[in-house]
N, C-alpha and C positions, 0 to 999 in steps of 0.2 A: 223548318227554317230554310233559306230565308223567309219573314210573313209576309214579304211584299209578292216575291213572287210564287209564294201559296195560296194566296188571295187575288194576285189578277193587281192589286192595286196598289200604290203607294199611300199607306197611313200617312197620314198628320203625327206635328209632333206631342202632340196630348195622348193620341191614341198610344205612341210607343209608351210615354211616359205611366200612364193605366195598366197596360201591357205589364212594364217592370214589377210597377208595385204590386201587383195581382199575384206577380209569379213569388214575389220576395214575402208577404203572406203568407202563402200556402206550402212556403221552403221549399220551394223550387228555385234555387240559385243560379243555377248550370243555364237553367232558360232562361234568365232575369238578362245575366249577362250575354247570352247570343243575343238577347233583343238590343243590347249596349252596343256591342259590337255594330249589328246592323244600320242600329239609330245614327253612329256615327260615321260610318261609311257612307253615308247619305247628306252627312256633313249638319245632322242635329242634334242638338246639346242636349242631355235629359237635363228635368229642373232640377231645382233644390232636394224636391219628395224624392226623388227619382234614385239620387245620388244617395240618399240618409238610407233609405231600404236598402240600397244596394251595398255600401260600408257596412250598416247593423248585420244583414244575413251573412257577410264573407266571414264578418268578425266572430259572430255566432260560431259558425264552423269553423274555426280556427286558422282560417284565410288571412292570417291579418299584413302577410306583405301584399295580397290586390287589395285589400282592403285599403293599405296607406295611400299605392298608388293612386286610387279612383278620390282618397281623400284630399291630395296633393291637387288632384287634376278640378278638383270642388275649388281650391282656393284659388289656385290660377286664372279660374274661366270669371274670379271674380264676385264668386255666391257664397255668401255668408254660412258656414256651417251651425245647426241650433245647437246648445252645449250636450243633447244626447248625445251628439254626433261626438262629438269627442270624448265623452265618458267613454261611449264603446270604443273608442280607439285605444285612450287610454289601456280598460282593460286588456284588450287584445293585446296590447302590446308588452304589459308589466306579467302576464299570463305566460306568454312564450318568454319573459326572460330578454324582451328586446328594447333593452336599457333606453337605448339611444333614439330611437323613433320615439318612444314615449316622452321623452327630454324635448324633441324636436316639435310635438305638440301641445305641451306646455307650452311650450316658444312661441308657440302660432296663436295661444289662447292670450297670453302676455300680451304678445303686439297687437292683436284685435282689441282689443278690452273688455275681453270675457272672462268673466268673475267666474269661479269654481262655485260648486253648488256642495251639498253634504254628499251627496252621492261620489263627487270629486274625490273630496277627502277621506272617503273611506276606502276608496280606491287604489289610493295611496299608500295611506295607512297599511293595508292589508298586503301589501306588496314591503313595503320597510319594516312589519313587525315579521315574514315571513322570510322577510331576509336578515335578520336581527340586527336591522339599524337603528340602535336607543336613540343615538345620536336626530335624527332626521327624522322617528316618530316622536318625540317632544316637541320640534321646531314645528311639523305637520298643527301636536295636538294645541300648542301655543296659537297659532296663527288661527284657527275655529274659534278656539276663545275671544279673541282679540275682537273677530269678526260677528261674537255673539251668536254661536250657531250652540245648538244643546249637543253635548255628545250624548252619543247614544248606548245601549247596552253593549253595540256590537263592538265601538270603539273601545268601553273599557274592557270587555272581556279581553280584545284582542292584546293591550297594554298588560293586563293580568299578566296573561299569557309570556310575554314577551320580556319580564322582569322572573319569574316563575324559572322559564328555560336558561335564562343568566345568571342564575345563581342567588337573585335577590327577591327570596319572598315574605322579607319581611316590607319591602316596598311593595313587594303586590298587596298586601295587606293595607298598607296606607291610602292607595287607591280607594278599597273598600270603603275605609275608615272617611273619606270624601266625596264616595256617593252617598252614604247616608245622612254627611253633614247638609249636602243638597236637599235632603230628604226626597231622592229619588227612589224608587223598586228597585230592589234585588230580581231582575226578571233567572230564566233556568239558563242562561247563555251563560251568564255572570256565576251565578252559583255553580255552575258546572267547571270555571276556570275555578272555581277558589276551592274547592272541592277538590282538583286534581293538585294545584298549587301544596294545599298542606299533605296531598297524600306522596308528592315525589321527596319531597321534603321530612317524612315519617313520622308529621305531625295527625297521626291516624285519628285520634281523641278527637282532634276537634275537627278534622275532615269530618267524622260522623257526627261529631255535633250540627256542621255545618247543613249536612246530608237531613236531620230531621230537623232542624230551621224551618228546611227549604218544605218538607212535608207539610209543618203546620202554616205556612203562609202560602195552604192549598197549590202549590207548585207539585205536578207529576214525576218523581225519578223519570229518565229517560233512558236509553238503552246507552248513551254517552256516562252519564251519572254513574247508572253501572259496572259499566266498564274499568270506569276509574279509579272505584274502590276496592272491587274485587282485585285489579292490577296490582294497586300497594298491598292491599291485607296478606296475596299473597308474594308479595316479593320480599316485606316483613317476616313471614315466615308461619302468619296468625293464617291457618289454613280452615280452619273451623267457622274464623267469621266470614271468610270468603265463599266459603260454601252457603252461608246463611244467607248472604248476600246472593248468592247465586239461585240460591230456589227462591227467593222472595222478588227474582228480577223476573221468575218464569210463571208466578203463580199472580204477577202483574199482567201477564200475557205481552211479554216479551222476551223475545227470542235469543239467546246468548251468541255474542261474535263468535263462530269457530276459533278466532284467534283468543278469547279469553276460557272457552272450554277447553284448549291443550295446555293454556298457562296451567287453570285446575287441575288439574291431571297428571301435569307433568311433574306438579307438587310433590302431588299425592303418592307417584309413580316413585318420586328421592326416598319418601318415607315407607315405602311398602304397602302402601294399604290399600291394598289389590282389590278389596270388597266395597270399598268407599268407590275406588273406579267404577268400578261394575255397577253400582246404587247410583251412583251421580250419573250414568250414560243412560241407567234406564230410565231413569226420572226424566233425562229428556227428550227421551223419545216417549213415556207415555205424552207429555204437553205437546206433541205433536210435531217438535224439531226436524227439519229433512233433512235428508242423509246427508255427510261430507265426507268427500274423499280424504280433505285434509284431517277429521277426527278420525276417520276410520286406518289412516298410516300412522297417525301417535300412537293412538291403540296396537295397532301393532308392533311397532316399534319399543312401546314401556314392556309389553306382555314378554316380548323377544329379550 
């Protein structure tokens, strides 16, 4: 760079605009934008394409203040942004925590008369159930309704979720109790929030009810699934079914979180039973588990 004067010539502006999206593509950003720079030193506009690659790849990478900038500099010069373009902005912006940009694009989507798609809303969503606002994900999940859009598993997992961590899972349960009036699927998103729901709650009974539900309506436990039960069974105190859970998570051919082999262990480690340690560590390294530093300093530390 410059490519004009590595080339002898001065491009056209199609050619810059090619240029961009080729580099944004192949995630090469850093080039996308020297060709930005250049292109306008020259005093020519990239297009519409030009700008959408160029926002999606900054946002990608977590660029999202040049990202606003060049999105700003879109509306200014006049060109319609398409609504990906503002998904990804959105995301970038509720990702970093940057309240107010993302406020301010809403704003831009208002005054155009750019309708929110499902993707909008779950975007939203996922940012208000992760900041525990009940308040603003009902008005969110009202307004989809309103609009006749289907929610989807991910929405209500996320709603589970978000009544679960508030103290109220007898309303995460009503939920349930209104996807099936739908007669929607219980897909493993869902069943894995209702699943954790009654197990923080020490409603273990029917957490495992729920658990072999999920099995005969051909759904795979998941290494998530697993997770969840062994967590409660053992923070219940029931060490026995956690381990039974635990070898039937690895004789699935799936690999336990290091973080729930020191939960086991560490159990094990209160009650003494030093041989159980020893049989559960080697059990998983026969199934082929790689080493962890983090098992191998509990280990040390129960033994010590």
């Amino acid at each position: 760079y410059p490519i004009a004067q590595t080339t002898g010539e001065e491009l056209s502006g199609e050619s810059y605009n090619n240029l961009i999206s080729g580099f944004c593509r192949a995630g090469h950003i850093d080039k996308a934008m020297a060709v930005l720079a250049e292109m306008e030193a020259l005093g020519v506009r990239p297009n519409s394409v030009s700008y959408a690659h160029l926002i999606d790849g900054l946002g990608s990478n977590g660029r999202t203040l040049e990202a606003d900038v060049l999105f700003q500099e879109m509306i200014c010069s006049g060109l319609r942004p398409r609504l990906r373009v503002y998904n990804v902005m959105l995301r970038g912006c509720l990702k970093k925590g940057l309240l107010e940009l993302a406020t301010r694009v809403l704003a831009v989507m208002g005054y155009l008369g750019v309708e929110k798609n499902e993707e909008t809303y779950e975007i939203l969503l996922d940012y208000y159930v992760s900041a525990g606002r009940l308040e603003d994900t009902w008005s969110m999940i009202n307004e989809m309704k309103r609009k006749r859009f289907r929610l989807s598993s991910f929405v209500y997992s996320k709603v589970i979720g978000l009544y679960r961590d508030n103290g109220m899972w007898k309303k995460a349960m009503d939920i349930v109790g209104e996807i099936r009036e739908m007669g929607m699927a219980l897909d493993k998103q869902i069943f894995n929030s209702i699943i954790d729901t009654f197990g923080k709650y020490g409603e273990l009974d029917e957490a495992l009810e729920v658990f072999d539900k999920m099995k005969q309506e051909g759904l795979k436990p998941d290494i998530t699934t697993f997770n969840s039960l062994i967590r409660w069974y053992c923070k219940a105190g029931n060490i026995s079914k956690a381990l039974e859970l635990f070898t039937e998570m690895q004789e699935q051919g799936l690999y336990p979180d290091p973080k729930i082999f020191v939960t086991v262990i560490s159990r094990l480690g209160e009650q003494g039973k030093w041989d159980m340690i020893q049989k559960t560590f080697e059990n998983m390294k026969r199934q082929g588990h790689k080493k962890s530093g983090i098992i191998y300093a509990v280990l040390v530390d129960i033994y010590g």
